[in-house]
C-alpha positions in Angstrom: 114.9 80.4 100.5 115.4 78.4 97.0 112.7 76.9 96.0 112.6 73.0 96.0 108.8 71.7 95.6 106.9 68.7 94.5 105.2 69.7 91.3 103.8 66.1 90.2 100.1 68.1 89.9 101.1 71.1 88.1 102.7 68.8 85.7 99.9 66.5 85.0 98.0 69.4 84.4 100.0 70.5 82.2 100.6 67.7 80.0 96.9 67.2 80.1 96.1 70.4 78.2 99.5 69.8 76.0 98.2 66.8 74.4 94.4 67.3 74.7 93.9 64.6 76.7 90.6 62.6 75.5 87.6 64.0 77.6 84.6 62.1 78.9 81.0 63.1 79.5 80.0 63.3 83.1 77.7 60.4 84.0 75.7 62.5 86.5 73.8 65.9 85.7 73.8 68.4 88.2 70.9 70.2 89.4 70.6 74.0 89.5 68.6 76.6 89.7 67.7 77.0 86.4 68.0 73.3 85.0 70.3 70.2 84.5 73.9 70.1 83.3 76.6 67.9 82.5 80.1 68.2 81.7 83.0 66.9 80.9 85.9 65.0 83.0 89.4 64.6 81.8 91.9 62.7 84.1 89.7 63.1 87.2 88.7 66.8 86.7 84.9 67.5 85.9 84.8 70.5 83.3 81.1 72.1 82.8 81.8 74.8 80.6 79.2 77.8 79.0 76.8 77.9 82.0 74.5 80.9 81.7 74.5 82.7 84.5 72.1 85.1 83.8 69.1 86.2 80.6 71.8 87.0 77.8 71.7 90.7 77.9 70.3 91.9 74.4 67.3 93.8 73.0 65.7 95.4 76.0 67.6 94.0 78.6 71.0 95.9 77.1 71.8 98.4 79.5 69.8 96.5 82.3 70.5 94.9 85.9 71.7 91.0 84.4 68.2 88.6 84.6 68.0 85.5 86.3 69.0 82.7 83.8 66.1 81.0 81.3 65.0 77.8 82.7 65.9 74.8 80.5 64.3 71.5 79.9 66.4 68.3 79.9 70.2 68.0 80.5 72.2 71.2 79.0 75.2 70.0 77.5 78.1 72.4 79.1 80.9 71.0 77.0 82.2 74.2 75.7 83.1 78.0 76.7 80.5 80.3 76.1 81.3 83.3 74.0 83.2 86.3 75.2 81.7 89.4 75.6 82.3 92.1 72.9 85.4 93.7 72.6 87.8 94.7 69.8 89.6 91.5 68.9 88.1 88.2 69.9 86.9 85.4 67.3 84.4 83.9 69.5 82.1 86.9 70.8 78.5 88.3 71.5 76.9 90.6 73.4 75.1 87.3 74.4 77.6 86.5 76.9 76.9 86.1 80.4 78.2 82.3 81.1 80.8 81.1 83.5 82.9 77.6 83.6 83.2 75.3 86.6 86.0 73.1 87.3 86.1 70.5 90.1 87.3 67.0 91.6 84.1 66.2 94.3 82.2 63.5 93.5 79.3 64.2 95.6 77.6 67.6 96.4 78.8 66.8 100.5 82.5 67.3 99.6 82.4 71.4 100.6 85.4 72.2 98.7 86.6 75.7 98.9 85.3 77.8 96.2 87.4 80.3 94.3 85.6 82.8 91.5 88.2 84.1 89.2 87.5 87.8 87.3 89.6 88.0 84.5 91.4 90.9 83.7 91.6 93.5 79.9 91.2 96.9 80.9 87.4 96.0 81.4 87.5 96.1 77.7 88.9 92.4 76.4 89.5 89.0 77.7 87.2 86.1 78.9 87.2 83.5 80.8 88.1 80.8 77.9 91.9 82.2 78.0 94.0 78.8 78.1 95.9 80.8 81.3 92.5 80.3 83.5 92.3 76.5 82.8 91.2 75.5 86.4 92.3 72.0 86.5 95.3 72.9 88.2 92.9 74.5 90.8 90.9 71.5 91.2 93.6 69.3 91.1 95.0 71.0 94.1 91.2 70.4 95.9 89.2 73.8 95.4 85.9 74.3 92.9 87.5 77.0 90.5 84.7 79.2 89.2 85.6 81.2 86.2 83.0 84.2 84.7 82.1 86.5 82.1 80.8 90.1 82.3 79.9 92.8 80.2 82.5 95.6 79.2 83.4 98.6 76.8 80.0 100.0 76.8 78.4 97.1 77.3 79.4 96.9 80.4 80.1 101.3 82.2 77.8 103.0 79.9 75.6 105.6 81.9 73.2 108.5 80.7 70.8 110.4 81.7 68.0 108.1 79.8 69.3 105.3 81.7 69.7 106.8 85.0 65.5 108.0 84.4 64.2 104.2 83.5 66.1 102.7 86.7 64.3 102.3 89.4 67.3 103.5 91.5 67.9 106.6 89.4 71.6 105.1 88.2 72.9 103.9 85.3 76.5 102.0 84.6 78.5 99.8 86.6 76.6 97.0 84.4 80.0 94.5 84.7 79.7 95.0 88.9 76.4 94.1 88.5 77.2 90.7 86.3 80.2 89.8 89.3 77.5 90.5 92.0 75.0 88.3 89.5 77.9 85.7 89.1 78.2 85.7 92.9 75.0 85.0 93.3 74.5 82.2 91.2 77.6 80.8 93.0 76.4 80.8 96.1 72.6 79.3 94.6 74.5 76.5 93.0 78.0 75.9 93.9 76.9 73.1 96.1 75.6 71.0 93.5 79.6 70.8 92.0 81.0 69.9 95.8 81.5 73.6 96.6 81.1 75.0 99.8 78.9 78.1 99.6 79.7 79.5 102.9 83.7 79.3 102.0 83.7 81.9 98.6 87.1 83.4 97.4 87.0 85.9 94.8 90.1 86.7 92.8 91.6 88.5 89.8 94.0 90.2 87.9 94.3 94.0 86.8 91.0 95.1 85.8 89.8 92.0 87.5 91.9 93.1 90.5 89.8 96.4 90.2 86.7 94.5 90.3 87.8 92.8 93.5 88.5 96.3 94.7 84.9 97.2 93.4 83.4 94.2 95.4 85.0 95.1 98.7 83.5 98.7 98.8 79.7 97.6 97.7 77.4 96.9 100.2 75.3 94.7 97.3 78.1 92.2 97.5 77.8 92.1 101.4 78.3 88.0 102.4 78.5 86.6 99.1 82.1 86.4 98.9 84.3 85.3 102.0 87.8 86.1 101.4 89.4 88.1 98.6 93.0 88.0 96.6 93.2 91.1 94.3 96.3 90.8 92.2 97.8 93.9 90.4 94.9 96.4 91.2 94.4 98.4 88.6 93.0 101.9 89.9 93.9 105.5 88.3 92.5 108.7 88.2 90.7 107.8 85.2 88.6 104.3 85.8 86.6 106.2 88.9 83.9 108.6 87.9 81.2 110.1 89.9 77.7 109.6 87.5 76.3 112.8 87.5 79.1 115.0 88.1 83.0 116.1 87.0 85.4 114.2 88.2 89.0 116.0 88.1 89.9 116.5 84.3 86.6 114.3 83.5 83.0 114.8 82.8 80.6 113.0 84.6 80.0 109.4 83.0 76.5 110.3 82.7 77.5 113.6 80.6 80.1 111.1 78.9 77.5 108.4 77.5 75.2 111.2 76.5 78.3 112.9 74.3 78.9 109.5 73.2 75.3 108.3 71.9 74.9 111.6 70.5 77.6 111.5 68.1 77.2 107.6 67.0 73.5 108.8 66.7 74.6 111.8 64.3 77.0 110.0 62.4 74.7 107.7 61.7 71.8 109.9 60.8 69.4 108.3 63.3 68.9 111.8 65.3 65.6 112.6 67.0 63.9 109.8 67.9 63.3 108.4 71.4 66.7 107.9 72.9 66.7 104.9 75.0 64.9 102.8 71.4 67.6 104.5 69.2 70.3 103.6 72.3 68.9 100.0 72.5 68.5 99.8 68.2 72.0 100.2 68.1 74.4 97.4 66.6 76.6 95.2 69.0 79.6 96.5 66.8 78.3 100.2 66.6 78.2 99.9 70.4 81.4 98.9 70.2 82.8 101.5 68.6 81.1 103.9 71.3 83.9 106.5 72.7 83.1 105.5 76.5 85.6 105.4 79.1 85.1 102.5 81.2 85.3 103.8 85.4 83.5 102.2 88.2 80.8 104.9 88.5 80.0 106.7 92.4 76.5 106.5 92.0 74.8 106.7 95.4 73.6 103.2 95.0 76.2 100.4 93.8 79.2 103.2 95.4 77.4 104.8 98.2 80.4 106.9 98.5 83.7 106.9 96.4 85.5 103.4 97.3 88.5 105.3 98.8 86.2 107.0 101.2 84.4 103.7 101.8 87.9 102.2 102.4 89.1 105.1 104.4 85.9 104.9 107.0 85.9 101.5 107.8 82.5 100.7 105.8 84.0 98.1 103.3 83.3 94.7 103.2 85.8 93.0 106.0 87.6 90.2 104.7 90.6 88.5 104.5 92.6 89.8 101.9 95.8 88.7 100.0 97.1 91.0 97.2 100.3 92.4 95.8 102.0 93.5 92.8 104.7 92.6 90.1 108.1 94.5 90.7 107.8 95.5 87.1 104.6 96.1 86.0 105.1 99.0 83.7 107.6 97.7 81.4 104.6 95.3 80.4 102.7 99.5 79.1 106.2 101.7 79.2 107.9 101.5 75.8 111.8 102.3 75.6 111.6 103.8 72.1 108.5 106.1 73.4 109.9 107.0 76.9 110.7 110.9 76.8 113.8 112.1 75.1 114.5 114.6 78.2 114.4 114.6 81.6 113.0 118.3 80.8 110.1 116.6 78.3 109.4 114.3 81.6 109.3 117.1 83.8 107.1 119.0 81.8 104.4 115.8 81.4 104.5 115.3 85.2 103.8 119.5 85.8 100.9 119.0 83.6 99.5 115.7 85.2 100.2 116.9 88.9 99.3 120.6 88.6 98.7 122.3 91.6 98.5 119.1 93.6 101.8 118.1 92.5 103.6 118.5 95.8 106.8 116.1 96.7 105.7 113.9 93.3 108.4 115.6 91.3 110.8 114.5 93.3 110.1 110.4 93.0 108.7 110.5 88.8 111.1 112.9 87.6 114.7 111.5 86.9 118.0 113.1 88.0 119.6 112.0 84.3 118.2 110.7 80.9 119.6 107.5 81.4 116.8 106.9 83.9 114.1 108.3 82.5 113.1 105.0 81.2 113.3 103.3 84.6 111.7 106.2 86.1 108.4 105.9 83.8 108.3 102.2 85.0 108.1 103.0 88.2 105.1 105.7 88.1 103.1 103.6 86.1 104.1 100.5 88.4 103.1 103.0 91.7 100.1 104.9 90.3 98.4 102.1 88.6 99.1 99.0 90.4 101.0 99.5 93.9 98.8 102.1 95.0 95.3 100.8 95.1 97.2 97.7 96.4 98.2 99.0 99.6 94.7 100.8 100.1 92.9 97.8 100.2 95.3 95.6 102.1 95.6 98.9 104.7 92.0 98.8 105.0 91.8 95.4 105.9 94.9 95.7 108.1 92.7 98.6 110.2 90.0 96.1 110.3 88.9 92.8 112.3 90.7 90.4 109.7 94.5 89.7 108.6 96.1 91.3 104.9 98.8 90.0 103.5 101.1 91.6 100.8 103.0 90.0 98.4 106.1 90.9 95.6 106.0 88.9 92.8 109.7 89.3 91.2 110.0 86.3 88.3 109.8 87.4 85.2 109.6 83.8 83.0 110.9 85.0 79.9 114.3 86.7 80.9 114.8 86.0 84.6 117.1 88.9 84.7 114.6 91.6 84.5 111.7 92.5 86.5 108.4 91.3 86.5 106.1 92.8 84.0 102.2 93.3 84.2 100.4 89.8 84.2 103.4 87.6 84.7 102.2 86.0 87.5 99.2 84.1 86.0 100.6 81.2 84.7 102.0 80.6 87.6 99.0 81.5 90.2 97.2 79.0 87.6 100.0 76.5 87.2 99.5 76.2 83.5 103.6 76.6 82.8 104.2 74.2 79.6 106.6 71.1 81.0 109.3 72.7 78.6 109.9 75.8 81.7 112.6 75.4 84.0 112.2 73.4 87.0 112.7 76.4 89.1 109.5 78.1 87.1 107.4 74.7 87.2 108.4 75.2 91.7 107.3 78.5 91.8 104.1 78.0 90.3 103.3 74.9 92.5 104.5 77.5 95.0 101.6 80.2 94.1 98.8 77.9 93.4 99.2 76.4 96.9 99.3 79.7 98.9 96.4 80.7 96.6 94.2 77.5 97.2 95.7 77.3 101.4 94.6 81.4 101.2 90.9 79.9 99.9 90.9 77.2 102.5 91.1 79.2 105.7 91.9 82.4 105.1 95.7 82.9 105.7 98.6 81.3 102.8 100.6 79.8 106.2 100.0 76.3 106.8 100.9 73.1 105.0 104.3 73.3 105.0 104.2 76.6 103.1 106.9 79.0 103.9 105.8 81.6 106.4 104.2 84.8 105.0 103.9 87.3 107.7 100.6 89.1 108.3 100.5 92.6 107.3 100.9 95.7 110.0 100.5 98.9 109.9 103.5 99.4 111.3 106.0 97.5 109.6 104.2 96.9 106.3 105.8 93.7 106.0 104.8 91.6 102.4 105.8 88.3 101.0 108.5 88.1 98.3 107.6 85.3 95.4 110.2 84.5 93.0 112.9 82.3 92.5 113.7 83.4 96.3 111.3 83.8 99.2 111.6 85.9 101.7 110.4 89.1 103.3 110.7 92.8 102.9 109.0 95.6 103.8 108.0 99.3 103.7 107.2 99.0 99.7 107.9 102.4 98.2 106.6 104.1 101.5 107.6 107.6 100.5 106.4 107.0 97.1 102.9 105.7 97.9 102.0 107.8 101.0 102.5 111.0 98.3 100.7 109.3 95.7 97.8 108.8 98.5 97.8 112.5 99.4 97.4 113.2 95.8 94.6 111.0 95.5 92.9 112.5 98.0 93.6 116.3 97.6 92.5 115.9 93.7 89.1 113.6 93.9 86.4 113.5 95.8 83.4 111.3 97.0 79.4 113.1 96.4 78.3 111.4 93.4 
């Protein structure tokens, strides 16, 4: 089916952000928990912008469960995006960071728009929520309140030790970031009203690692009914970004053995050994935190994880939702490099013996090539499959076993060369409709396209309706999922073979007991 949409809102959206259209103050203040704020409105859409969420997370409250937000006298002034949270490149950071944006059209509190929380994505190690991709006006525009927030990463945000694990009341440490979403979720459903918002109508979404932390919100029971339906897009979930806390996981350590290697050394190197460890830990610099070697992994702790989320998803225990998520048809050629691919089709096999070991089984067969010349294609597809398609189709299956509809999609445009695949993180400009009015009209269609099943997903719970072209629930039995692209259509049976071997490997190589 070729695309032929309306687009008037995507491009006044657009053209409002090109030319920085002149913003106004909001006449009203809103009232929350915590205080008073106003914002901003530009062309209809009220912006309120930096609102802490939560205590900033510094001095003794690094390392800690996020704090309900300091009270404020007065009107607070939310006419800007807070800083992002530390990470390697940014110009605007601190480890003072814990503030979310809201955008929204309601004029009064009794509007109950859908509400849609958006978790950005980096690895759990960069971004924020003031990237110019997640402007929400397009969101609001299209009649949901688009809530936008911040949370701690690096080791800010999945540092556990032992230390850590002894001061919490619950015996864990890590998983700080989940803690910020489920704080984030909270504060959403507190004061989402106040903005027109519907509390009891909550859509979390996000990309990559923020598709992980979807993943990570489905499985804990702390996020039980603050959240309402779910779109996870491009899952990010390896071997490597689940840990158990206290012991090995696979090739890893236990994140708790981790952070205490970690602190030790930046400790030593510093010549700040021997003193109590949780002051030297907290006396630390933002920046020497930084530079901590932590790998960040949702962490099985008994507590946030009960269980390892693939057992939780496996036994039924999960949140139940309704859940929309899918992948890009390309998403490794946004990590696989042609000029560092392997040279061989031996060198490949050789790389996949050592990955797979003993629990290699049929995976030779799919992420080995027959020829050199497709070694390059080959590497695209592993990392598209391991990373990305994988997790994807656990989840949706899960919710496909359960009470409530999945439904898959295939996202297949690729905006710079139509011609190719579509790499990691394509899709977000046009999920946000924020394509400049210079892309083609077929582009500027499709992302009219994918912001309306996204906001007619948050308004009851499936993307039919509205005139939308039909997307067919997902089944078990015919694994049917959504194509998106310059085309719409149907397919099914995604990588089958691929995906039910990547699943058995999952499973025979890592466990659950934290």
């Amino acid at each position: 089916m070729t695309l032929r949409r309306a687009r008037i809102a995507g491009l006044l959206a657009s053209v409002c952000l090109l030319l920085n259209t002149l913003a106004y103050g909001v006449d009203e203040p809103v009232q929350l928990t915590s205080g008073q704020v106003s914002g901003i409105e530009s062309d209809g859409v009220q912006a309120f912008l930096g609102i802490p969420f939560a205590a900033p997370p510094v001095g003794d409250l690094r390392w800690q469960a996020p704090q309900a937000p300091i009270p404020w006298e007065g009107v607070r002034v939310s006419d800007r995006h807070g800083p992002a949270c530390m990470q390697r490149r940014a110009s605007y950071m601190s480890e003072d960071c814990l503030y979310l944006n809201v955008w929204t059209t309601a004029e009064t509190a009794a509007e109950q728009l859908p509400v849609m929380v958006w978790i950005h994505g980096g690895g759990w190690t960069s971004g924020s929520n003031s990237g110019a991709t997640y402007n929400g006006e397009a969101f609001a525009r299209n009649g949901v309140v688009l809530v936008s927030v911040n949370y701690r990463m690096s080791g800010f945000g999945w540092m556990a030790h032992p230390a850590l694990s002894a001061e919490s009341p619950q015996g864990v440490s890590g998983n700080y970031g989940m803690l910020d979403h489920i704080a984030a979720l909270e504060w959403v459903r507190d004061n989402v009203a106040g903005f027109g918002g519907d509390p009891d109508n909550v859509t979390i979404f996000g990309e990559s690692a923020g598709g992980a932390s979807v993943y990570g919100l489905l499985a804990t029971p702390l996020a039980k009914g603050l959240f309402h339906k779910a779109i996870s897009e491009s899952t990010w979930v390896t071997s490597n970004n689940i840990t158990r806390l206290k012991r090995a996981n696979g090739l890893t350590g236990s994140a708790e053995a981790r952070g205490e290697t970690a602190i030790a050394a930046k400790l030593q190197e510093l010549g700040r050994s021997g003193g109590e460890i949780l002051e030297s830990m907290r006396a630390l610099s933002a920046r020497e935190v930084l530079d901590l070697d932590i790998r960040v992994s949702l962490i099985v702790d008994g507590v946030i994880f009960p269980k390892s989320p693939a057992d939780i998803f496996a036994e039924g225990s999960h949140n139940v939702v309704p859940l929309m998520a899918g992948i890009n048809d390309g998403e490794g050629l946004f990590f696989v490099r042609p000029d560092r691919v392997f040279k061989t089709v031996a060198e490949q096999r050789a790389a996949r013996l050592e990955e797979f070991g003993e629990f290699a089984g049929n995976l030779m067969d799919y992420y080995v090539a027959k020829n050199v010349e497709d070694v390059f294609v080959t590497e695209v597809d592993f990392n598209t499959d391991s990373w990305f398609a994988r997790p994807t189709r656990e989840i949706i299956q899960a919710i496909a076993r359960s009470s409530e509809d999945s439904y898959m999609y295939v996202f297949t445009r690729n905006l710079r060369d139509p011609s190719q695949r579509s790499p990691h993180a394509m899709e977000l400009r046009y999920v946000f409709n924020n394509l400049l009015p210079s892309a083609s009209e077929t582009d500027q269609d499709i992302a009219q396209l994918l912001n309306d099943y996204w906001v007619q997903f948050a308004r009851v719970g499936t993307p039919n309706g509205g005139g939308l072209p039909a997307w067919p629930v997902y089944d078990l039995e015919t694994q049917q999922h959504q194509i998106l692209g310059a085309e719409v259509g149907q397919g099914s049976m995604l990588r089958k073979q691929e995906l039910d071997e990547l699943d058995r490997y999952f499973s025979d190589r890592f466990s659950s007991a934290p």
